[in-house]
C-alpha positions in Angstrom: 46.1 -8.0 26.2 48.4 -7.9 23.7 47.8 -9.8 20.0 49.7 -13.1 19.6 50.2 -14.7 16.4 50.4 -18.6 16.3 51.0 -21.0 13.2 50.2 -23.9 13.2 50.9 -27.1 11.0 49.8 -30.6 10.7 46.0 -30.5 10.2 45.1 -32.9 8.9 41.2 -33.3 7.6 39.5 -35.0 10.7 40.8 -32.1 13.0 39.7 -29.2 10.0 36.3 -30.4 10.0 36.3 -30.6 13.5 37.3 -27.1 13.9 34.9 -25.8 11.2 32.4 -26.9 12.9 33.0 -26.0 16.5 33.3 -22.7 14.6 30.0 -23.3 13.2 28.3 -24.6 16.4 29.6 -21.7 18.4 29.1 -18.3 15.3 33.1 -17.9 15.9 36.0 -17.7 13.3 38.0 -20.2 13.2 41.0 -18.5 14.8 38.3 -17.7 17.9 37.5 -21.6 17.7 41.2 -22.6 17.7 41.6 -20.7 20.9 38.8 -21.7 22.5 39.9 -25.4 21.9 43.3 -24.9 22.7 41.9 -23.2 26.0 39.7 -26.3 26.9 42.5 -28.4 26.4 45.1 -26.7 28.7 42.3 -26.3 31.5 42.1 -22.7 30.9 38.4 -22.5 29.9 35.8 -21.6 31.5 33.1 -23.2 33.4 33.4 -26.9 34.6 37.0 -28.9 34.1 37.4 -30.7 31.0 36.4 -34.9 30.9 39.3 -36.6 30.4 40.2 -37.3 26.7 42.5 -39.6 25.3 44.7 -41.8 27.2 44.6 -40.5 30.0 42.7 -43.3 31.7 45.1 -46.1 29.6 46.8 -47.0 33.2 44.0 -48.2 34.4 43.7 -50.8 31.5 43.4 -54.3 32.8 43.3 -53.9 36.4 40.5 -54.5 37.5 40.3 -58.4 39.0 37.1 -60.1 38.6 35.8 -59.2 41.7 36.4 -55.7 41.3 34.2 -56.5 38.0 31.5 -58.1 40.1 31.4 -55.3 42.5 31.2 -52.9 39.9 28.2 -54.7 38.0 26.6 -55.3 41.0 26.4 -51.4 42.3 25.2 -50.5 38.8 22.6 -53.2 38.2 20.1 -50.6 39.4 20.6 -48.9 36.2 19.8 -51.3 34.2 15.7 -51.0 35.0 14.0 -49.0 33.4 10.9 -47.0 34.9 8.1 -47.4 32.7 5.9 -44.9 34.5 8.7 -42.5 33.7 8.0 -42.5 29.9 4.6 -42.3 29.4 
C-alpha cells in the first residue's frame, strides 16, 4: 500500500488531547491514532459499526408525542429495579 501523506489543520486543544491520548490508550503514534480515528469515523474500522455521534440523531428531536413517552417509560420501567440478590 502505498504511503500517503495528509496535513491537517484546525486542532484545536480539546481534539489534541483527545488524540494524545487515544495514542496513549492504544501504545500508537499519533499519526497511527489519527488514522485509526479517521477510520472509525468513515465506517472503515474494524470490528462492530461505529454508535452514532453527533447529530446524527437531531431529526428525531421533539417527536415523540406523549404517548409515545408513556409507551417508552412503560417498557423500560423494568429497568428501573434493581436485584438486590444480584449484588451481594
Amino acid at each position: 500500500m502505498p504511503t500517503r501523506q495528509l496535513t491537517l489543520r484546525g486542532f484545536d486543544d480539546e481534539l489534541q488531547r483527545a488524540l494524545v491520548a487515544e495514542a496513549r490508550a492504544s501504545g500508537l503514534s499519533l499519526n497511527q491514532a489519527a488514522v485509526k480515528l479517521l477510520r472509525r469515523g468513515a465506517g472503515l474500522g474494524a470490528g462492530p459499526a461505529p454508535h452514532a455521534v453527533g447529530s446524527a440523531l437531531d431529526h428525531l428531536i421533539g417527536t415523540w408525542t406523549e404517548e409515545d413517552a408513556r409507551c417508552v417509560a412503560d417498557a423500560t420501567a423494568v429497568f428501573e429495579h434493581v436485584d438486590e440478590d444480584l449484588w451481594k
